[in-house]
C-alpha positions in Angstrom: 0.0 0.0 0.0 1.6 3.5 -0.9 1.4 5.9 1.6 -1.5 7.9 0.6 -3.6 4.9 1.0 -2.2 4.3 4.1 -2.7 7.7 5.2 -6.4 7.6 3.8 -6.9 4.4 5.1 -5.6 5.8 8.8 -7.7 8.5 8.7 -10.7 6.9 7.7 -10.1 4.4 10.9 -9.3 7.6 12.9 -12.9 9.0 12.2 -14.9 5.6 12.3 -12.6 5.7 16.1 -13.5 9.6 17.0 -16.9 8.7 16.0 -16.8 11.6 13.3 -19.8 12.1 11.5 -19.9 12.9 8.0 -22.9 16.2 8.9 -20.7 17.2 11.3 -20.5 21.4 11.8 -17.7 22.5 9.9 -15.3 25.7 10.7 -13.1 26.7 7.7 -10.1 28.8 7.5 -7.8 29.2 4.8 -9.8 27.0 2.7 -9.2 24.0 5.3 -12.2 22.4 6.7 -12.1 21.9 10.6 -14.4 19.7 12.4 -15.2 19.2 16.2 -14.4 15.8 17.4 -17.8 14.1 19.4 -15.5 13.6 22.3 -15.9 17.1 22.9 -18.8 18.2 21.7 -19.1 20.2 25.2 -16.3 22.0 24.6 -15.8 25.5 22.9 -14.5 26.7 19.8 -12.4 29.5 20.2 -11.2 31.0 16.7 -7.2 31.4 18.2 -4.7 33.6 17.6 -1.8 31.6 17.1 0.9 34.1 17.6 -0.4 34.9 21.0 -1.1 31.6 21.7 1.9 30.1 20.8 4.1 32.8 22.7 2.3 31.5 25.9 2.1 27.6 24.9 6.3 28.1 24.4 6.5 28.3 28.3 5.7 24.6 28.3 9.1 22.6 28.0 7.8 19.1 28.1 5.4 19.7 24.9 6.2 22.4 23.6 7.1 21.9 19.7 9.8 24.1 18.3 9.2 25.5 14.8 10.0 22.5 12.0 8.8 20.0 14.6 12.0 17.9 16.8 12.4 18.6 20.4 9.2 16.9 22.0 7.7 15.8 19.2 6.1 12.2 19.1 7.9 10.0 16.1 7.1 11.5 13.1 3.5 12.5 13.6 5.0 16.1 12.2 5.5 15.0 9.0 2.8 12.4 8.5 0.5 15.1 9.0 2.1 17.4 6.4 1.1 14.3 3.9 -2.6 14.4 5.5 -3.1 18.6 4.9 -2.3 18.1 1.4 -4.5 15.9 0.5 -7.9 18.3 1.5 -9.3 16.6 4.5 -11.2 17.8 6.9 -9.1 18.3 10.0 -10.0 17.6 13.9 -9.8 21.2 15.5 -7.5 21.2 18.3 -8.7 20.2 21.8 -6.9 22.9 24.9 -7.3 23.9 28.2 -5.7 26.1 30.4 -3.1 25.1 33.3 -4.8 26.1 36.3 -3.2 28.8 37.9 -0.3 30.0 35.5 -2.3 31.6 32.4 -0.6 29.1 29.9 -2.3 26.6 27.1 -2.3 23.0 27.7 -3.2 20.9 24.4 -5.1 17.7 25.5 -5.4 16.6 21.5 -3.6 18.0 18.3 -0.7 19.7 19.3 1.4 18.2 15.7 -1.4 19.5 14.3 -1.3 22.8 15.4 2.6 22.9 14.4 1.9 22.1 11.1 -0.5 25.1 10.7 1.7 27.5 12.7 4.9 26.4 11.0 2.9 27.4 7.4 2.0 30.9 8.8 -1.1 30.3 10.2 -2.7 33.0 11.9 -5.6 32.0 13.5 -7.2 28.6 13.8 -10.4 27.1 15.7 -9.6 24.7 18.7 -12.4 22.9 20.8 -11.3 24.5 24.5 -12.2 23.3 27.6 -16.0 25.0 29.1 -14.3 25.4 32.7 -11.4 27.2 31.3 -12.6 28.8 28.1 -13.4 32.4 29.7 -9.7 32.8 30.3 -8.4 31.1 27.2 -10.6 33.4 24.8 -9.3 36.7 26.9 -5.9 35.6 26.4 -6.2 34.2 22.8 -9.4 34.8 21.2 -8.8 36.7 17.9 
């Protein structure tokens, strides 16, 4: 199987697993199709500002992913997703919170994800955020 089968093949798996549905609500931003995975369908979407966010999420040495992916980075989910953008999927926004106490992001889903699109010069992008938290996420990052 060449890769783009594999990757088409994974992905189809990945949204059978999240439970994705295919009337799901979409968000779009630069002509990429974000949906919000059921698992958090309490969450909210927040419609981040990625330089702000990413200035805070920085502080974070254990996750943290430098520009270009590396340091912190799990295998090469990085790359693989770079294959998956450029073939026009939908994508599964983001899923955050907020550390309790220090004003800084915390990614509970997505954070290779969120590289990708902040290493192409992303600006903004939606992300599912945690209810309890979401009032100080969207004062601190909302765009």
């Amino acid at each position: 199987m060449n890769f783009r089968l594999w990757l088409e093949d994974r992905e189809f798996r990945h949204s059978k697993i999240l439970g994705l549905k295919p009337d799901a609500p979409v968000t779009e931003v630069n002509g990429v199709k974000f949906v919000k995975p059921p698992r958090a369908e309490g969450d909210v979407v927040v419609m981040t500002d990625i330089k702000k966010f990413d200035e805070a999420w920085g502080r974070d040495r254990n996750f943290y992913i430098p520009p270009g992916g590396g340091r912190n980075a799990i295998g090469n989910r990085y790359e693989q997703f770079i294959d998956f953008l450029s073939m026009g999927q939908p994508i599964v926004m983001p899923e955050v919170s907020m550390w309790e106490g220090m004003s800084m992001p915390a990614f509970t889903n997505g954070r290779h994800r969120y590289c990708v699109l902040r290493d192409k010069g992303w600006e903004k992008m939606p992300m599912c955020v945690d209810p309890d938290t979401a009032p100080e996420f969207r004062e601190l990052y909302e765009v």
